[in-house]
C-alpha positions in Angstrom: 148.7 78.3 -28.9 145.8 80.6 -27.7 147.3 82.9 -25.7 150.1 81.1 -24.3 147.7 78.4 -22.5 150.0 75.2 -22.3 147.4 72.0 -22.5 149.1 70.0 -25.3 146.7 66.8 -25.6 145.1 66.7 -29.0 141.5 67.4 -29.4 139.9 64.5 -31.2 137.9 65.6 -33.9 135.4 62.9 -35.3 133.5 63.9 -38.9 133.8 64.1 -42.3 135.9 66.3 -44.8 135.0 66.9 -48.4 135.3 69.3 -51.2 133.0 72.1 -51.9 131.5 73.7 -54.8 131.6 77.1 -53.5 129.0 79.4 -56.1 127.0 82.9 -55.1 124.5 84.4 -56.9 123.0 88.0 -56.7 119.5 86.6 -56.5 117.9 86.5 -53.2 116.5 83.3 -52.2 113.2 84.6 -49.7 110.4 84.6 -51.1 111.8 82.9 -54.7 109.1 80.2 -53.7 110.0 77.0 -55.3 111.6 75.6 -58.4 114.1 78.4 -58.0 116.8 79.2 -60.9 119.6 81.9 -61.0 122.7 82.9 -62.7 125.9 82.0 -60.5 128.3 84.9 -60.4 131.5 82.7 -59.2 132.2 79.3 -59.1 135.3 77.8 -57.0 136.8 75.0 -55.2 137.6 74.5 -51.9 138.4 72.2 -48.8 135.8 71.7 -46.6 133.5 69.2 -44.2 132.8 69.8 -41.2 135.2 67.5 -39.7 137.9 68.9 -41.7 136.9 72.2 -41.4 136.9 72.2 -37.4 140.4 70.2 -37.4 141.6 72.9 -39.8 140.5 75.7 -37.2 142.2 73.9 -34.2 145.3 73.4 -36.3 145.3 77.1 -37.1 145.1 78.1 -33.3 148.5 75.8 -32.9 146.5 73.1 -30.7 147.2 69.6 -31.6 144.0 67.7 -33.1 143.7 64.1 -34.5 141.1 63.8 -37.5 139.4 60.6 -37.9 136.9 60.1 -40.4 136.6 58.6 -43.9 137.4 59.4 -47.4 138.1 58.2 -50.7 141.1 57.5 -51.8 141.0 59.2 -55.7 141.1 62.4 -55.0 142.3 62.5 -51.2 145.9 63.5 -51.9 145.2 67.2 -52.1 142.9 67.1 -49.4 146.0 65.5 -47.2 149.3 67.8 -48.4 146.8 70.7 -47.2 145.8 69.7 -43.8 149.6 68.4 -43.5 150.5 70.3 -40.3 153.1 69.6 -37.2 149.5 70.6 -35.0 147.6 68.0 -36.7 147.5 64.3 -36.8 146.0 62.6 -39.7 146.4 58.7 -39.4 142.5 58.2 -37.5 141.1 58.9 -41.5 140.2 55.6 -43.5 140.9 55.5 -46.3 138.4 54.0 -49.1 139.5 52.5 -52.3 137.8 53.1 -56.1 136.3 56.1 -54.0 136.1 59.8 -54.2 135.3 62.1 -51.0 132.4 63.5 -50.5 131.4 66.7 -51.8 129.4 70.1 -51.0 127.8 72.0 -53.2 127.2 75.4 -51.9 125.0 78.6 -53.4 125.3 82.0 -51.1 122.8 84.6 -52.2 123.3 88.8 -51.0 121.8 88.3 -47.9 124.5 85.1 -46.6 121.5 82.8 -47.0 122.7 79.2 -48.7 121.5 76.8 -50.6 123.5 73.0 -50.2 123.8 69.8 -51.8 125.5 67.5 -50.5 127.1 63.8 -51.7 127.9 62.2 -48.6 131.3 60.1 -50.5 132.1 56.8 -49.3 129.7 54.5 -47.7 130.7 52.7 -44.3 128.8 50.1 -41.9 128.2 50.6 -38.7 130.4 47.8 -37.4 133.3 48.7 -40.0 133.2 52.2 -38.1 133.1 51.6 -34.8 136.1 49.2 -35.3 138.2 52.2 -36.9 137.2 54.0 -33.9 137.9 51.7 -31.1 141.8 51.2 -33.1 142.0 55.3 -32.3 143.4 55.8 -29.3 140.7 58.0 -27.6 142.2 58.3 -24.6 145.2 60.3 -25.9 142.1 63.3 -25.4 140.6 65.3 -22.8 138.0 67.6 -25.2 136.4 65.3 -28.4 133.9 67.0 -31.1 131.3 64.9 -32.8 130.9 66.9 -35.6 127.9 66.7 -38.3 127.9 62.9 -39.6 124.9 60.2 -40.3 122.9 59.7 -37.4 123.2 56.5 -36.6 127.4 57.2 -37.4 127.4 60.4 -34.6 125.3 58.0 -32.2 128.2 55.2 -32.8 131.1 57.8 -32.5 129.9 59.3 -29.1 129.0 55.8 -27.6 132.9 54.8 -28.8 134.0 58.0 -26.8 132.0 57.5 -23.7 133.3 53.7 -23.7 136.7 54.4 -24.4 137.4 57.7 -22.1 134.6 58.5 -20.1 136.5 61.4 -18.4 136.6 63.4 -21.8 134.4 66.7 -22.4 132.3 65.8 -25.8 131.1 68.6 -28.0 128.3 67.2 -29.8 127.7 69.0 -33.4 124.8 67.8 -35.1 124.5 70.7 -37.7 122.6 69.4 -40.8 121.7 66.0 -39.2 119.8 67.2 -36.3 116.6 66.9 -38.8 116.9 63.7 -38.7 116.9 62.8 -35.3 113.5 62.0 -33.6 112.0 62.1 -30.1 113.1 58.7 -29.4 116.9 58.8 -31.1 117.2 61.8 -29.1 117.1 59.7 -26.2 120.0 58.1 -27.1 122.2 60.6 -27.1 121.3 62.2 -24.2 124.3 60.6 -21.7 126.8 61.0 -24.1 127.6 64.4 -24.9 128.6 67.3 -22.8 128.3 70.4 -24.1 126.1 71.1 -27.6 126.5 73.5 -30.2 124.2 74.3 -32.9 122.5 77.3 -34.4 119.1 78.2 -33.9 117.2 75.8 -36.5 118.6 72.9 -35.3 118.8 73.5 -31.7 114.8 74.7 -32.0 114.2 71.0 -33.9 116.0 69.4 -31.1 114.4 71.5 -28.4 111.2 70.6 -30.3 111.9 66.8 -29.6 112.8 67.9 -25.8 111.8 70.9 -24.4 114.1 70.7 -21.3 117.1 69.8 -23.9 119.0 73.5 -22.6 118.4 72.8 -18.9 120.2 69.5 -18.9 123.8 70.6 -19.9 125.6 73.0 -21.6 123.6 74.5 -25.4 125.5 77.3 -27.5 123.5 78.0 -29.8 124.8 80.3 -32.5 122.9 83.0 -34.9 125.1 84.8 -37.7 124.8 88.1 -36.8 123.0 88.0 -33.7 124.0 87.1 -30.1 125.1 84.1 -28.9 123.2 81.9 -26.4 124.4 79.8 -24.2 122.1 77.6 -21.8 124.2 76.6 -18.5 124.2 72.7 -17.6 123.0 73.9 -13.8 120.4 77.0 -15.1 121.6 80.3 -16.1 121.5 81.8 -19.7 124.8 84.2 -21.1 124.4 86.1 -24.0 127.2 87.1 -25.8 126.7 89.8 -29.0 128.8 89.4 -31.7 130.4 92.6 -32.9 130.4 94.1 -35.9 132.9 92.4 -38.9 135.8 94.7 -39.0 136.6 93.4 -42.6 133.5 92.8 -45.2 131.6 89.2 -45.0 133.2 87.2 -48.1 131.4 84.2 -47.5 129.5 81.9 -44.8 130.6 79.3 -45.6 132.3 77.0 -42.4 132.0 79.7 -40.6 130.2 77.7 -37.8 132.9 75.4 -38.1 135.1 77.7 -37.4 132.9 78.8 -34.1 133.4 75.4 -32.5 136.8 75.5 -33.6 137.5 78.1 -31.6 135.5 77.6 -28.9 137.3 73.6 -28.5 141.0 75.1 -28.4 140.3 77.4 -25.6 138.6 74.7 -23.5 141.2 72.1 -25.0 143.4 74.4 -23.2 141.9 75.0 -20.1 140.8 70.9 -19.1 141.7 69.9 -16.0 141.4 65.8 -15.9 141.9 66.1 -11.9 138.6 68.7 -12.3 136.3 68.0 -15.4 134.3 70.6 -14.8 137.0 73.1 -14.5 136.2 74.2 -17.8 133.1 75.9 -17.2 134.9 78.6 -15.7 136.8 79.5 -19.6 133.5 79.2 -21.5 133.2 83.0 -21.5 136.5 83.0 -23.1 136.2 80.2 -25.3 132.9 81.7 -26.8 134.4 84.7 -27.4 137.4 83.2 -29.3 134.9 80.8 -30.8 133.3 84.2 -32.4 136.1 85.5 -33.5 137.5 82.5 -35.1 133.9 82.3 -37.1 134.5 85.8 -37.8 137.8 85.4 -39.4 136.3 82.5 -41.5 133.7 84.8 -42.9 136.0 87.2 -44.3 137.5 84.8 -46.0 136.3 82.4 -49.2 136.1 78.6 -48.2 135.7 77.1 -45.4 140.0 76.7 -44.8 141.4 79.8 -45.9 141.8 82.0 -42.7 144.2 82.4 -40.0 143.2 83.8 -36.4 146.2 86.2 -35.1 146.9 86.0 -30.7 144.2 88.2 -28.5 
């Protein structure tokens, strides 16, 4: 466990896993205006999804962690004798027949900038999902993470966590679906989430939708190389800078995965269900780790391929 904290409760973890397509190229992609072309110079395979990736992370920081999400059932048996760990729990993912899981396809040029395609796998209603949620048992959790899913999926699967255990901390991740949410979705989020993590584009869209978004509750927002911000839930701002990699960047890929990862096992840790807001007091901590874990990831290819050793 980090550093000999003793909170054993699992971290839910709700969003999706799926394969990438790992390729880099040595052509930079500013100012390659559109229709772009290049030469890949590698090509792999690798485990990924955000929802996998972030479960992974937890796992690897020996803090329990329940996945639930979807996937298909062709090609999942890799996917599952990987993830199989004492640390994490597998039986929240449904499994979808005649299906394959979704899929990533990933181009890194020099500079860590990344191109991504993405085939969201196998389709699921609204009502067929929140059912699989509400036969989790949600309040087994003190810390869940919404990470990056359909919006109208994340909106169900915070509402289901609210409902179910209203005394949980919820990390809301929108990543690449914060695009998608407008003005008025926004609005619908707003009561169910504590603490939100995002990098600069997406917390700038949101913020764009709401400027008083990171003077509500709690906003991390991440930037590579640069420092981290976090907006406090009752004012404040913290910066954090992120030190130089001590090993060279390999690839970017899951490597704000691997932040939240992190970041959720040292608050996992530190949750007090007599105190909910207990927590605050770690978040220097857990943003640290959080860095460090993303850091690890980076100097690693794939999304699933690093370890984090004890501070």
């Amino acid at each position: 466990m980090v550093d000999g904290l003793k909170n054993n409760k699992s971290i839910i973890v709700v969003g999706a896993l799926a394969y990438d397509q790992i390729a880099s190229t040595r052509k930079e992609f500013t100012g390659a205006g559109p229709g772009l072309n290049c030469k890949l110079d590698s090509l792999g395979e690798h485990f990924g999804g955000c929802g996998g990736n972030i479960t992974y992370g937890i796992g690897k920081l020996s803090h329990p962690a329940k996945l639930i999400s979807v996937c298909g059932e062709l090609d999942f048996h890799d996917y599952r004798l990987h993830l199989d760990s004492e640390y994490i729990d597998l039986q929240g993912i449904m499994t979808k027949f005649d299906a394959k899981c979704a899929r990533a396809f990933v181009v890194s040029d020099p500079n860590g900038e990344q191109f991504t395609a993405f085939y969201p796998g196998p389709e699921i209603g609204e009502e067929s999902w929140e059912a699989h949620l509400n036969n989790q048992d949600l309040l087994q959790s003190q810390v869940m993470v919404c990470a990056p899913f359909p919006e109208k999926l994340m909106l169900g699967s915070l509402k289901s966590m609210t409902t179910a255990n209203p005394d949980a901390l919820r990390i809301w991740c929108p990543g690449q679906y914060a695009d998608s949410i407008t003005s008025e979705s926004l609005n619908d989020f707003t009561d169910l989430w504590d603490v939100l993590i995002g990098n600069e584009h997406e917390i700038d869209h949101l913020k764009s939708l709401d400027p008083e978004i990171t003077n509500k509750k709690t906003v991390v927002v991440t930037a590579g190389p640069r420092p981290i911000k976090v907006y406090m839930a009752h004012g404040g701002t913290r910066t954090f800078p992120v030190a130089k990699l001590d090993t060279p960047r390999t690839d970017p890929t899951g490597s704000g995965d691997a932040f939240v990862a992190g970041f959720a096992s040292v608050i996992g840790e530190h949750i007090d269900p007599d105190n909910k807001g207990a927590w605050i007091g770690h978040i220097n901590e857990a943003v640290k780790y959080g860095i460090r874990s993303a850091q690890r990831c980076l100097a690693h290819l794939g999304s699933q391929n690093y370890t984090v050793p004890p501070t």
